[in-house]
Backbone and ligand atoms as CSV (ligand in chain L), in Angstrom:
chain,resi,resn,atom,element,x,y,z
A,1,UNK,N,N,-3.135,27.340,62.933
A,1,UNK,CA,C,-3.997,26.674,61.952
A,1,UNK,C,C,-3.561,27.073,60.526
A,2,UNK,N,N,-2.890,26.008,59.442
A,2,UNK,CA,C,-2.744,26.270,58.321
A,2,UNK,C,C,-4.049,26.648,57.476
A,3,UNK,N,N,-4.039,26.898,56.384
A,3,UNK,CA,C,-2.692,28.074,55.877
A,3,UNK,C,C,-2.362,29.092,56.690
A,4,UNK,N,N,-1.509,29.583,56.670
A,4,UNK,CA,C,-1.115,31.123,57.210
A,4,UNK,C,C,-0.984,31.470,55.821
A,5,UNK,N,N,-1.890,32.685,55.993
A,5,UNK,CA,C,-2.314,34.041,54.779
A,5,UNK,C,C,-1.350,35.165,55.504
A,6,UNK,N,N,-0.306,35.388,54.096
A,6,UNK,CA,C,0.563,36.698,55.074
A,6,UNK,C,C,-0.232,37.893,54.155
A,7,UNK,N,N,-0.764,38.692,54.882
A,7,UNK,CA,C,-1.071,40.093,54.140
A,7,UNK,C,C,-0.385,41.038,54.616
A,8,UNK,N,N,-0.667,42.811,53.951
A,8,UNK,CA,C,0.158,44.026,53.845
A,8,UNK,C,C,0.146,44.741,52.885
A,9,UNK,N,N,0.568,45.864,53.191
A,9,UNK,CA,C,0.787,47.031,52.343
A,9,UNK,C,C,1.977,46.180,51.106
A,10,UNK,N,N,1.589,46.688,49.896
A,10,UNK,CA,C,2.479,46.752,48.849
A,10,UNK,C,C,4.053,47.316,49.061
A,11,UNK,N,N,5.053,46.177,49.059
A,11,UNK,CA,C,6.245,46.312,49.706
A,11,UNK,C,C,6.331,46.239,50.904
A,12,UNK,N,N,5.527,45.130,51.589
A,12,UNK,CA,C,5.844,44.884,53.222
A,12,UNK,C,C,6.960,43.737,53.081
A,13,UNK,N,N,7.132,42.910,52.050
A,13,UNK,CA,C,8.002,41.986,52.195
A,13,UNK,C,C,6.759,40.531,52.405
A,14,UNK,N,N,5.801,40.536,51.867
A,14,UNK,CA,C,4.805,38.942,52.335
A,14,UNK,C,C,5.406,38.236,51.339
A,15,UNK,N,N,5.911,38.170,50.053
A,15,UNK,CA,C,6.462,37.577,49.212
A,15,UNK,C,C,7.918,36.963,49.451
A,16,UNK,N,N,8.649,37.554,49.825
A,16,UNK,CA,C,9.847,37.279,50.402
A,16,UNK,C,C,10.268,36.252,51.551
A,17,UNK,N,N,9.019,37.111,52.809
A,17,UNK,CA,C,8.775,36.690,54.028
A,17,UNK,C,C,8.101,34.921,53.974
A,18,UNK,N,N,7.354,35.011,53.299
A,18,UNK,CA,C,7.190,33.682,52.877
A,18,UNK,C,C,7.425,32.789,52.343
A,19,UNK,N,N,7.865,33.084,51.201
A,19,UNK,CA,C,8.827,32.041,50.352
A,19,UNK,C,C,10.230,31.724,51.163
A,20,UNK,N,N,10.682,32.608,52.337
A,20,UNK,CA,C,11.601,32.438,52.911
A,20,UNK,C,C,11.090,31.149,54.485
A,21,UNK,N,N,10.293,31.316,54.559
A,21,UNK,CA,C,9.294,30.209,55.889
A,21,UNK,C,C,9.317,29.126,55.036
A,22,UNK,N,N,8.881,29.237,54.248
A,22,UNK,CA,C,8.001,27.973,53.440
A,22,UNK,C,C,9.463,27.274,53.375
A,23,UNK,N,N,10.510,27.649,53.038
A,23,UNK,CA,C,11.912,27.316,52.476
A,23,UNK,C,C,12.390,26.605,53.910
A,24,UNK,N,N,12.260,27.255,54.879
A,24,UNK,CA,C,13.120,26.874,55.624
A,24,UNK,C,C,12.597,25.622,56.954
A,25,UNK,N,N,10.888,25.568,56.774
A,25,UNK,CA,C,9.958,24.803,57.348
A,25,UNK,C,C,9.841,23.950,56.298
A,26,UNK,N,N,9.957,23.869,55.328
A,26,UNK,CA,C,9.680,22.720,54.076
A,26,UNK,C,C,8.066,22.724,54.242
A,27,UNK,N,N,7.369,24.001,53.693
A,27,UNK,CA,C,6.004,24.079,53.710
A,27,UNK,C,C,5.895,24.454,52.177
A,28,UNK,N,N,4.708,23.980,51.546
A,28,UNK,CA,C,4.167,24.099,50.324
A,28,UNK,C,C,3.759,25.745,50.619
A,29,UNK,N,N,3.739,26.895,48.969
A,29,UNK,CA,C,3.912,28.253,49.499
A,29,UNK,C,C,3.325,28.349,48.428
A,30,UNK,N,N,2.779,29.207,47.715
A,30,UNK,CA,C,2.006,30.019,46.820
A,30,UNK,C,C,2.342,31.533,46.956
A,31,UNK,N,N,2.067,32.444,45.893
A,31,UNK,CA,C,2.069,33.736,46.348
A,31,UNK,C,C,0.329,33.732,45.141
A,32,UNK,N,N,-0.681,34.390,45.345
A,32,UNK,CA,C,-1.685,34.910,44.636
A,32,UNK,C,C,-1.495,35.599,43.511
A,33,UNK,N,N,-0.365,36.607,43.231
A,33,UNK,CA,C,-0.356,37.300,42.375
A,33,UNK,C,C,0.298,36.649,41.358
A,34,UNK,N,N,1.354,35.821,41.812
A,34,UNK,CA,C,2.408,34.879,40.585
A,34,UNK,C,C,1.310,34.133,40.344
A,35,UNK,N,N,0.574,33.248,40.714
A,35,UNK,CA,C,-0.948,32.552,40.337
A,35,UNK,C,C,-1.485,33.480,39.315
A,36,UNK,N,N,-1.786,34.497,39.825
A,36,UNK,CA,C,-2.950,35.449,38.259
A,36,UNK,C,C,-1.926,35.343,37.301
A,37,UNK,N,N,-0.964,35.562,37.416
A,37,UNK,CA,C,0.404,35.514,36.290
A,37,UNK,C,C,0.471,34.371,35.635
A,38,UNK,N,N,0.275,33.418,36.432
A,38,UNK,CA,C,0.373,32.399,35.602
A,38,UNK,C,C,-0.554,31.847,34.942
A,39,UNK,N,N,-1.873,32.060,35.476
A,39,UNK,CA,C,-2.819,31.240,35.221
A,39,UNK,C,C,-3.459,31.980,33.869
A,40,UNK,N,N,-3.672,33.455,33.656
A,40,UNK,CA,C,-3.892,34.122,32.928
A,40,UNK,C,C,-2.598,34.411,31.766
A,41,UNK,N,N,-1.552,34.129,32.206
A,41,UNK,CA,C,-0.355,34.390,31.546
A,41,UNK,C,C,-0.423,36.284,30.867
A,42,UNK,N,N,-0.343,36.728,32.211
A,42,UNK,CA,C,-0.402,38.299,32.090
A,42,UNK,C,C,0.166,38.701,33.199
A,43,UNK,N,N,0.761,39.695,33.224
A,43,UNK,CA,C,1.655,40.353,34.475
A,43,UNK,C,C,0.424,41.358,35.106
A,44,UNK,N,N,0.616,41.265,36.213
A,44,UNK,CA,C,-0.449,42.286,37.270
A,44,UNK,C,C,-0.707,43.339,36.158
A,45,UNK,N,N,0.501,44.146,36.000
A,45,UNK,CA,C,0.043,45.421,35.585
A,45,UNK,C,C,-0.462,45.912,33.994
A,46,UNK,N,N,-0.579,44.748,33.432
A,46,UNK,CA,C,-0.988,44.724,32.136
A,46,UNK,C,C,-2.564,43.856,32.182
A,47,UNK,N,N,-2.769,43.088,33.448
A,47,UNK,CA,C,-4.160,42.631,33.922
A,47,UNK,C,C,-4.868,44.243,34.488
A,48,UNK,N,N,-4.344,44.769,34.757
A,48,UNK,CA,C,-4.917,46.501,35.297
A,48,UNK,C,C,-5.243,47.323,33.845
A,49,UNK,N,N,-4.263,47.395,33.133
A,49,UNK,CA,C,-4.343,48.352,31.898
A,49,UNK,C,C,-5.112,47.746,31.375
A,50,UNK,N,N,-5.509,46.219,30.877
A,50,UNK,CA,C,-6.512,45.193,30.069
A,50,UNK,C,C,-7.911,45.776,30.475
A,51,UNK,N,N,-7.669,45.020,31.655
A,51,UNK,CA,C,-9.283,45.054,32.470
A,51,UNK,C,C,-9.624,45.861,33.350
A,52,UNK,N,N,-8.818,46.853,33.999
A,52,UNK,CA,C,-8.860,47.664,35.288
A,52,UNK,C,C,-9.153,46.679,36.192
A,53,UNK,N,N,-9.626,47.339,37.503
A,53,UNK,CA,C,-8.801,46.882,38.482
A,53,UNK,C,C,-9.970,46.195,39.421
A,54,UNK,N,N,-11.483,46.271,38.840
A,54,UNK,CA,C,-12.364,45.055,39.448
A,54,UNK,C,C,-12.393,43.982,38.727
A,55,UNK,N,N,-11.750,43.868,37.790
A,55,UNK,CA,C,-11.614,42.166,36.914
A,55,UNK,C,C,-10.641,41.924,37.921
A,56,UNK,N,N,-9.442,42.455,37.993
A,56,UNK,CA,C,-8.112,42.275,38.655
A,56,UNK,C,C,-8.745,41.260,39.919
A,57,UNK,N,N,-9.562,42.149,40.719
A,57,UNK,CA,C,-10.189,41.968,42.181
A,57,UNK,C,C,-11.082,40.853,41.531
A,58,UNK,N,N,-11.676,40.381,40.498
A,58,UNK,CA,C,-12.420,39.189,40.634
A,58,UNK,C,C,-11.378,38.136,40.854
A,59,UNK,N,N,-10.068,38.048,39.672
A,59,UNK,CA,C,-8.875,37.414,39.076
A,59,UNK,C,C,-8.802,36.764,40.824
A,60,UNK,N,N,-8.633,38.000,41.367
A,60,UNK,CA,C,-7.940,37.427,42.882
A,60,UNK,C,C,-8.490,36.986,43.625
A,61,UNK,N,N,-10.216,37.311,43.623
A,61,UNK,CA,C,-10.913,36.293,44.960
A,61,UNK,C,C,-10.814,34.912,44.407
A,62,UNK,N,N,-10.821,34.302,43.118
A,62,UNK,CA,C,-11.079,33.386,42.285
A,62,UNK,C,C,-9.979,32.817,42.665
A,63,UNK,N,N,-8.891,33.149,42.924
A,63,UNK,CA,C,-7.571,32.610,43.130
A,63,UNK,C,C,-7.112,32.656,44.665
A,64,UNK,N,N,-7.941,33.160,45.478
A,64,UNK,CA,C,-7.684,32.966,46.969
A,64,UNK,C,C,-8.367,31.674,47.021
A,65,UNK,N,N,-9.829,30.739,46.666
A,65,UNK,CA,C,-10.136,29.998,46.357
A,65,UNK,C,C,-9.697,28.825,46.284
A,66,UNK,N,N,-8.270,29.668,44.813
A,66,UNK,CA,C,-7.893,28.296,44.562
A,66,UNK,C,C,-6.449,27.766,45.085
A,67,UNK,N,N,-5.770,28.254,46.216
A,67,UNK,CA,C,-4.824,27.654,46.385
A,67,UNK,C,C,-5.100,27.295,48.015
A,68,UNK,N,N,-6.071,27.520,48.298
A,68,UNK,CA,C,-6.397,26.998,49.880
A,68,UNK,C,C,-5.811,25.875,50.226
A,69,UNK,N,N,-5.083,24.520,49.241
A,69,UNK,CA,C,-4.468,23.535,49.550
A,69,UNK,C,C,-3.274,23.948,50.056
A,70,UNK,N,N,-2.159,25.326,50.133
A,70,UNK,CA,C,-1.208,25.217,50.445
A,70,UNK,C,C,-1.160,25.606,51.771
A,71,UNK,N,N,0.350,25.524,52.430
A,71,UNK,CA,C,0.349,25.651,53.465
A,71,UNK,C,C,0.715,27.333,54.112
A,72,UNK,N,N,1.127,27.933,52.840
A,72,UNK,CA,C,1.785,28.940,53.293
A,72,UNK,C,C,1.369,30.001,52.143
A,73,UNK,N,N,0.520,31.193,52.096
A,73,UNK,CA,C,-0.229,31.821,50.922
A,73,UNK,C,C,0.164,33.475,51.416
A,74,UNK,N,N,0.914,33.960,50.547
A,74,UNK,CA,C,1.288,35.389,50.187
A,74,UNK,C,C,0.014,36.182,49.395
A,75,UNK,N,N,-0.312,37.036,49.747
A,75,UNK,CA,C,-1.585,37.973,48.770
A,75,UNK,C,C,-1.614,38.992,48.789
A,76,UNK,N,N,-1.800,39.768,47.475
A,76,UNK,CA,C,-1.828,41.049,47.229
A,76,UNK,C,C,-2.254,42.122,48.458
A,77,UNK,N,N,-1.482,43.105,48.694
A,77,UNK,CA,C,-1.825,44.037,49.152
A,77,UNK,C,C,-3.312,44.691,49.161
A,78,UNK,N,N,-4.334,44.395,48.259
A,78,UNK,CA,C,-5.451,44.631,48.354
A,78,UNK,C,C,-6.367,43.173,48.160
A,79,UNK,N,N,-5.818,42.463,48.997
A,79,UNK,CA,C,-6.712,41.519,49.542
A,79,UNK,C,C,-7.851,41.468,50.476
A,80,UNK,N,N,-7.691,42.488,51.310
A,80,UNK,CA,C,-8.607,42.901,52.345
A,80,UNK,C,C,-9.914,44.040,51.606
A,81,UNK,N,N,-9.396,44.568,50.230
A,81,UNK,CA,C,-10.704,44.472,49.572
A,81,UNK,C,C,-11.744,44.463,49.619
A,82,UNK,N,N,-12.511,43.009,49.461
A,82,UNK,CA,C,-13.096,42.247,49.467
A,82,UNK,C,C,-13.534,41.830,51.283
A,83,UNK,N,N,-14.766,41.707,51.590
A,83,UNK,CA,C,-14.691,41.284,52.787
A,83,UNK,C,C,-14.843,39.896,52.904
A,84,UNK,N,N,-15.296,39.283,51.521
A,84,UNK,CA,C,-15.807,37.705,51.373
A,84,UNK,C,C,-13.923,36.875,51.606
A,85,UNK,N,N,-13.256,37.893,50.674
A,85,UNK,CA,C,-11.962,37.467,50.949
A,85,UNK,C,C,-11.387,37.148,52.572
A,86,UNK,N,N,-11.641,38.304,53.395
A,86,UNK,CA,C,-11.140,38.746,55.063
A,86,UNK,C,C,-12.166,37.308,55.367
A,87,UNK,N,N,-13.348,37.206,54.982
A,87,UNK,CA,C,-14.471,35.860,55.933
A,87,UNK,C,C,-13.648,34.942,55.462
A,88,UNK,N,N,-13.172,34.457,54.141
A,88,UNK,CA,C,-12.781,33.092,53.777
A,88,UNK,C,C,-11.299,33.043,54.686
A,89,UNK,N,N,-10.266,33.678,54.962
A,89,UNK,CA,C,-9.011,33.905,54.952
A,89,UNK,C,C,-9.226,33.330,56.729
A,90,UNK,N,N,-9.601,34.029,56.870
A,90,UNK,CA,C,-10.358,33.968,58.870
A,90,UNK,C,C,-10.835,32.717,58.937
A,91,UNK,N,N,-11.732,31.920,58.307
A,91,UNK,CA,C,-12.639,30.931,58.653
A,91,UNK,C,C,-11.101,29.736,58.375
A,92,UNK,N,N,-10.452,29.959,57.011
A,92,UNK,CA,C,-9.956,28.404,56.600
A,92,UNK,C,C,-8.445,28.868,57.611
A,93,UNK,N,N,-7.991,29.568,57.942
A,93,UNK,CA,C,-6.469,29.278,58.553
A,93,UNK,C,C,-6.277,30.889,59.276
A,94,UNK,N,N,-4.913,30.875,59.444
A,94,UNK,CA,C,-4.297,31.944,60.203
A,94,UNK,C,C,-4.172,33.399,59.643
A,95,UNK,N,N,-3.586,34.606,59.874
A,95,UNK,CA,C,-3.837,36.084,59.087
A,95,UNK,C,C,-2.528,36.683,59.660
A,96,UNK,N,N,-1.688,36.636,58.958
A,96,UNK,CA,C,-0.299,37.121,59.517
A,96,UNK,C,C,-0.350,38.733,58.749
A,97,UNK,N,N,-0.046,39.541,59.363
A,97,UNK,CA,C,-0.063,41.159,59.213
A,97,UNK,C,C,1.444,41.377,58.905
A,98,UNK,N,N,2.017,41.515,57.720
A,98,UNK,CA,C,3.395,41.828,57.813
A,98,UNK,C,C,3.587,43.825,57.929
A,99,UNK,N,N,3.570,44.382,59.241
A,99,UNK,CA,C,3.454,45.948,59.396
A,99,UNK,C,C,4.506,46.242,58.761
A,100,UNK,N,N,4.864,47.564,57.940
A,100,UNK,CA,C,5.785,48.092,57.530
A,100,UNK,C,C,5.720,49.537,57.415
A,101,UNK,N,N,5.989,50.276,58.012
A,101,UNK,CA,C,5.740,51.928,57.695
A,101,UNK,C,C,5.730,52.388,56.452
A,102,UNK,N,N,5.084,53.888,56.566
A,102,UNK,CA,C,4.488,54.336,55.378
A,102,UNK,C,C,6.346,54.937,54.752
A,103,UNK,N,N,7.129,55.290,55.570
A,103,UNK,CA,C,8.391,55.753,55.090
A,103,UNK,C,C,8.960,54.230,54.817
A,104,UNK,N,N,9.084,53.616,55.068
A,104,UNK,CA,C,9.468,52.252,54.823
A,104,UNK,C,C,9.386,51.908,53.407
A,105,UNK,N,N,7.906,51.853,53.108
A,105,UNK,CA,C,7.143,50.987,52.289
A,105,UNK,C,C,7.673,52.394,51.003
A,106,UNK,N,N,7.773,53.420,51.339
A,106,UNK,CA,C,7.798,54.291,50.414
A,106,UNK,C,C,9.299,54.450,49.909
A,107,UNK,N,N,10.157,54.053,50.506
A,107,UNK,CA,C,11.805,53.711,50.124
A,107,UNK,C,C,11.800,52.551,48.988
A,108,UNK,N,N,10.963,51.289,49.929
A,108,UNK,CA,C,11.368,50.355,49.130
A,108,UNK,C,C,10.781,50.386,47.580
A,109,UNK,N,N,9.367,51.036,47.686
A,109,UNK,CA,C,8.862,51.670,46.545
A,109,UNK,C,C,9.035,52.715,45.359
A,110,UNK,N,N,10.133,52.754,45.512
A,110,UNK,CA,C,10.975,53.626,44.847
A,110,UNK,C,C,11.709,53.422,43.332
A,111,UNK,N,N,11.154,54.246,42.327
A,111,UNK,CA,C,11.291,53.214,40.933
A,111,UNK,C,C,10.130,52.041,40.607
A,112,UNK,N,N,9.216,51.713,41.373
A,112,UNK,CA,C,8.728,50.207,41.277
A,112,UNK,C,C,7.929,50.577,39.886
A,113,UNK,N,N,7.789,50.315,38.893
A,113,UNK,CA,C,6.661,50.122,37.727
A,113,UNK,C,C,5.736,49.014,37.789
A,114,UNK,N,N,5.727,48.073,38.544
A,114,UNK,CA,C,5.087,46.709,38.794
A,114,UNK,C,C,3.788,47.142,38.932
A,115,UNK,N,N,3.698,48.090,39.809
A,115,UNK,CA,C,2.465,48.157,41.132
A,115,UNK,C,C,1.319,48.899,40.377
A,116,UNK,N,N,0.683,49.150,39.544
A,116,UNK,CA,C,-0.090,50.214,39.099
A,116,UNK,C,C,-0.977,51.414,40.231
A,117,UNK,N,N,-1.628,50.833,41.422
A,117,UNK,CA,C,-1.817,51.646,42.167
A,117,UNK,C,C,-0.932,52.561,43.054
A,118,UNK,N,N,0.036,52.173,42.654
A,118,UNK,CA,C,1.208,52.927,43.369
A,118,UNK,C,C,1.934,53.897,42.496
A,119,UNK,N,N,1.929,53.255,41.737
A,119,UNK,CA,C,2.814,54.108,40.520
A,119,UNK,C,C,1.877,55.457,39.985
A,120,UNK,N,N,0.329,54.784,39.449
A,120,UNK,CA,C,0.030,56.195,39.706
A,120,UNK,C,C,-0.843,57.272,40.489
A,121,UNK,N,N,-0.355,57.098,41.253
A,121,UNK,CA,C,-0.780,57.590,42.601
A,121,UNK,C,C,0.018,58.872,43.374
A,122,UNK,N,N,-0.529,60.211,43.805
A,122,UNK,CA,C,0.559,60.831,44.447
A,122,UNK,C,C,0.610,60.622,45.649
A,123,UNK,N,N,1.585,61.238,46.357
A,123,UNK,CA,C,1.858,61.313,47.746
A,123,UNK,C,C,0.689,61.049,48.723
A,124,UNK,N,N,0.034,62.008,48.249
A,124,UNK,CA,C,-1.495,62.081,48.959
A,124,UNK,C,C,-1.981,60.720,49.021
A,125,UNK,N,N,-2.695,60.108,48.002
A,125,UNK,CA,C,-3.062,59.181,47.354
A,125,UNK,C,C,-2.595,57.712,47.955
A,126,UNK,N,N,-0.950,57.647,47.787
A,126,UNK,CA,C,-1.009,56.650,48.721
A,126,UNK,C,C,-0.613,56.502,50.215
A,127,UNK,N,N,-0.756,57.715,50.745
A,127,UNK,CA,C,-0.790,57.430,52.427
A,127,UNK,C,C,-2.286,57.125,52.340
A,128,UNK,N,N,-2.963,57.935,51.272
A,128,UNK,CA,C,-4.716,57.734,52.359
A,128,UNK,C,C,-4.910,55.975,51.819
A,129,UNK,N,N,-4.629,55.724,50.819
A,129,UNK,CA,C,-4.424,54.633,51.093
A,129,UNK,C,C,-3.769,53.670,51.777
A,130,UNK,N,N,-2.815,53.581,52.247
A,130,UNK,CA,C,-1.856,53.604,53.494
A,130,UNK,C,C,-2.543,53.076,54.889
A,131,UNK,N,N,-3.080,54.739,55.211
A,131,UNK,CA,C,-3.852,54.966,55.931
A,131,UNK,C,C,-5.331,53.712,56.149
A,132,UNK,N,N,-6.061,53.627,55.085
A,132,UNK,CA,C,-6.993,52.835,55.221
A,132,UNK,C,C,-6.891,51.191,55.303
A,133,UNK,N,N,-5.780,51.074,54.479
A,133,UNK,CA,C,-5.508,49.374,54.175
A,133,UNK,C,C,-5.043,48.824,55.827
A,134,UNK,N,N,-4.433,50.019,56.625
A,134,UNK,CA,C,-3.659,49.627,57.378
A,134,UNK,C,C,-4.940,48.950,58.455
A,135,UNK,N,N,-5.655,49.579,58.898
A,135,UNK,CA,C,-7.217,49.774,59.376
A,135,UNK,C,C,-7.624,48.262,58.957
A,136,UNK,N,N,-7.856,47.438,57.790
A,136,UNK,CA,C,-8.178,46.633,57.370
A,136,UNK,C,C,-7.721,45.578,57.974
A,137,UNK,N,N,-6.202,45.651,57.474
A,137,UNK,CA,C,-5.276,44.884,57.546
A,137,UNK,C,C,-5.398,44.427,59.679
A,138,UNK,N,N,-5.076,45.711,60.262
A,138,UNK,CA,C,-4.818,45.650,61.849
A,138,UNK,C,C,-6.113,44.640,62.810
A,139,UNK,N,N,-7.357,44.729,61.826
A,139,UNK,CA,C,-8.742,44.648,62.004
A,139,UNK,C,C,-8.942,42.833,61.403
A,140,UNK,N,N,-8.196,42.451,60.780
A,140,UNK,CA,C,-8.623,41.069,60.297
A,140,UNK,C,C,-7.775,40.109,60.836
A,141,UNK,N,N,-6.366,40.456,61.323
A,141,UNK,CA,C,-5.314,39.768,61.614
A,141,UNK,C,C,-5.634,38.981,63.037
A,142,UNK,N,N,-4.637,37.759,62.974
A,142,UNK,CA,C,-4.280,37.101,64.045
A,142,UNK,C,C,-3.196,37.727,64.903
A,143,UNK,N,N,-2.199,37.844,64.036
A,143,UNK,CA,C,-0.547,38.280,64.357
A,143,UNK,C,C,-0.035,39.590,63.705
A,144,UNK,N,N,0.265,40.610,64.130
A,144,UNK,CA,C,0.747,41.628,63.698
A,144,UNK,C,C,1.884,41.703,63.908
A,145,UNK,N,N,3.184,41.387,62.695
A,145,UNK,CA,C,4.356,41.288,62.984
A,145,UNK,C,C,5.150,43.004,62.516
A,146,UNK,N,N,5.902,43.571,63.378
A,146,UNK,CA,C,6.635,44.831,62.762
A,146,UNK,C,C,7.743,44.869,61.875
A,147,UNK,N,N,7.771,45.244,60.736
A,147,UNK,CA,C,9.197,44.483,60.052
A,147,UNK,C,C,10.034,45.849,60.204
A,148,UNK,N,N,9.642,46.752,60.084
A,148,UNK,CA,C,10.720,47.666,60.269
A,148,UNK,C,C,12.298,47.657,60.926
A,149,UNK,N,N,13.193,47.535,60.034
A,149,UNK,CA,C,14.756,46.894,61.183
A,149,UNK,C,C,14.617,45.991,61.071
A,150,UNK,N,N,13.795,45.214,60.933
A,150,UNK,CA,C,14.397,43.583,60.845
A,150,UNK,C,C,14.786,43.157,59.541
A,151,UNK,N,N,15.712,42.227,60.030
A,151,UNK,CA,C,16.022,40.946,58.188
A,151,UNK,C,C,15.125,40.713,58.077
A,152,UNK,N,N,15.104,39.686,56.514
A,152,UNK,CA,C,14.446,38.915,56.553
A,152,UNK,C,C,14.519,37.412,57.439
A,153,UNK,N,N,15.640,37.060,57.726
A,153,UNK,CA,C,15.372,35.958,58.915
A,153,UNK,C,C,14.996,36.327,60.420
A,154,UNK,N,N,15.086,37.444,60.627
A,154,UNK,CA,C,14.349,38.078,62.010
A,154,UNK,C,C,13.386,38.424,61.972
A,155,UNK,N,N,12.715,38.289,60.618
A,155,UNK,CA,C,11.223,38.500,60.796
A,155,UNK,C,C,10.692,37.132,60.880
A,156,UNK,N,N,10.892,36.444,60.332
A,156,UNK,CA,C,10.579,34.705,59.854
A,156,UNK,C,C,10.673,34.065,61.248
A,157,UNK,N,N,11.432,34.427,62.237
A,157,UNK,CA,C,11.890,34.226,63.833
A,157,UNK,C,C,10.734,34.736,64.407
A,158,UNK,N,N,10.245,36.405,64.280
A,158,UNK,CA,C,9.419,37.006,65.239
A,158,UNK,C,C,8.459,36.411,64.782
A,159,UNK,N,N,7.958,35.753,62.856
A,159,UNK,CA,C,6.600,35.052,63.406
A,159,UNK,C,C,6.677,33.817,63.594
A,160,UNK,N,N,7.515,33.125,63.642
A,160,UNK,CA,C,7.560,31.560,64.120
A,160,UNK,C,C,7.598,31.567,65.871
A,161,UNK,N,N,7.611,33.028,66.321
A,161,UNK,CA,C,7.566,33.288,67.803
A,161,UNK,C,C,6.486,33.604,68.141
A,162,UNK,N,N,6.060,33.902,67.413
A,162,UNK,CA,C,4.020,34.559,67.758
A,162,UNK,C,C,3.820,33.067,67.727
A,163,UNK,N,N,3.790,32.262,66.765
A,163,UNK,CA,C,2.940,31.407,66.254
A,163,UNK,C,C,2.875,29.954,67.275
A,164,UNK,N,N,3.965,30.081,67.755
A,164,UNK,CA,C,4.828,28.684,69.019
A,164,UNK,C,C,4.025,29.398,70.064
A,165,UNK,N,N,3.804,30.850,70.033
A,165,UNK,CA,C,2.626,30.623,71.713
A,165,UNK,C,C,1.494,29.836,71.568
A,166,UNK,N,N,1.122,29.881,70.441
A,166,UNK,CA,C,-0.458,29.443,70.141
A,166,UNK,C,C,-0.450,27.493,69.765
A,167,UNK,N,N,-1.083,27.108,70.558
A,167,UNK,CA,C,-0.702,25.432,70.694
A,167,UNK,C,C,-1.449,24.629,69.473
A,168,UNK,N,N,-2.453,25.565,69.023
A,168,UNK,CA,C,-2.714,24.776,67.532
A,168,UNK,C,C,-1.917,24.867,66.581
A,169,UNK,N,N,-1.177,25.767,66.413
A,169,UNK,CA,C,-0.077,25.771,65.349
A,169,UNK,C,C,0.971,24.496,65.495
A,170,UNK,N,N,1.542,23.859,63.904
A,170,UNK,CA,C,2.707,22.914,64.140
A,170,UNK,C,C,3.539,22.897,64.005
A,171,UNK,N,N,3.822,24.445,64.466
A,171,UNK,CA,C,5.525,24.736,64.226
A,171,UNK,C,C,6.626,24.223,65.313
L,1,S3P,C1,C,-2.086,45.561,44.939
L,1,S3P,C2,C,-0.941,44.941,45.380
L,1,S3P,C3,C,-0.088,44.132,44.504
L,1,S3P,C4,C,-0.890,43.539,43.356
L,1,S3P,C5,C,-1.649,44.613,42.650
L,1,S3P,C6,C,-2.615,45.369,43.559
L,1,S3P,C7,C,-2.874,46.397,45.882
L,1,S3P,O1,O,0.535,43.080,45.231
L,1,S3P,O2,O,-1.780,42.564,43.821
L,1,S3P,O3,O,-0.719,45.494,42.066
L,1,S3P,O4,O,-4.047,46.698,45.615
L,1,S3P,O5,O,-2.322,46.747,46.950
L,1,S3P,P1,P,1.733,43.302,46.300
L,1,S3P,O6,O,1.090,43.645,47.615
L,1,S3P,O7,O,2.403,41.976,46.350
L,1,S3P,O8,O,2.592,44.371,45.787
């Protein structure tokens, strides 16, 4: 059932992972956060330093909202947030889990200045966050895909392989 909502930890690859589906299915794609970017004409992390980080979280339920027309929707790592977000996401389409380990996610995170909760955050800080999102994330999903080792076209495979069991999907 469209949309498929890919969620995850910050640096699972839902941005990538999707714009790479959408590309290769010829599906209309959105990502949420390039939306606040655009629509506000402010980069995430200067929408954090502005307003902190429950304007941010309004910015984004307001904008899960508004792209429900597409077929294929990437969203912030703290999308699960919100539980009105997890009810809307569940009720209108599918919940793709892109898993990525905490050593994973913490490689690719390396240098990132983008992320404000990450950046300033210690060790501690973001496993327990880690830790909790993952809980969220495992708890709302349809499909829990593992990306660890995979490309990006072997992941785009393992979920176009979840998704072909399930006979409402029109892949
Ligand atoms: C956030 C994740 C970011 C972005 C913002 C907050 C989070 O998106 O929405 O920095 O709370 O996990 P990505 O998951 O695309 O990095």
């Amino acid at each position: 059932m469209y949309p498929l909502f890919f969620i995850g930890f910050m640096g699972s690859g839902k941005s990538t992972i999707a714009e790479k589906m959408s590309q290769q299915y010829n599906y209309s794609y959105i990502d949420t956060d390039e939306y606040i970017e655009s629509k506000y004409e402010m980069k995430i992390s200067k929408v954090f330093e502005k307003y902190g980080e429950e304007t941010f979280r309004q910015f984004e339920h307001e904008a899960l909202h508004e792209v429900l027309s597409k077929d294929i929707i990437a969203t912030g790592g703290g999308i699960v947030e919100r539980n009105e977000n997890i009810q809307l996401m569940s009720k209108k389409g599918t919940i793709i889990y892109l898993h990525a380990s905490f050593a994973e996610i913490d490689r690719r995170l390396q240098g990132d200045q983008s992320r404000p909760l990450w950046l300033h955050s210690d060790l501690a800080t973001r496993q327990a966050l880690y830790n909790r999102r993952h809980t969220l994330y495992e708890q709302c999903c349809d499909y829990m895909i593992r990306t660890d080792g995979l490309s990006i076209e072997e992941t785009v495979q393992e979920i176009v392989n979840n998704l072909s069991l399930n006979e409402h999907n029109k892949l």
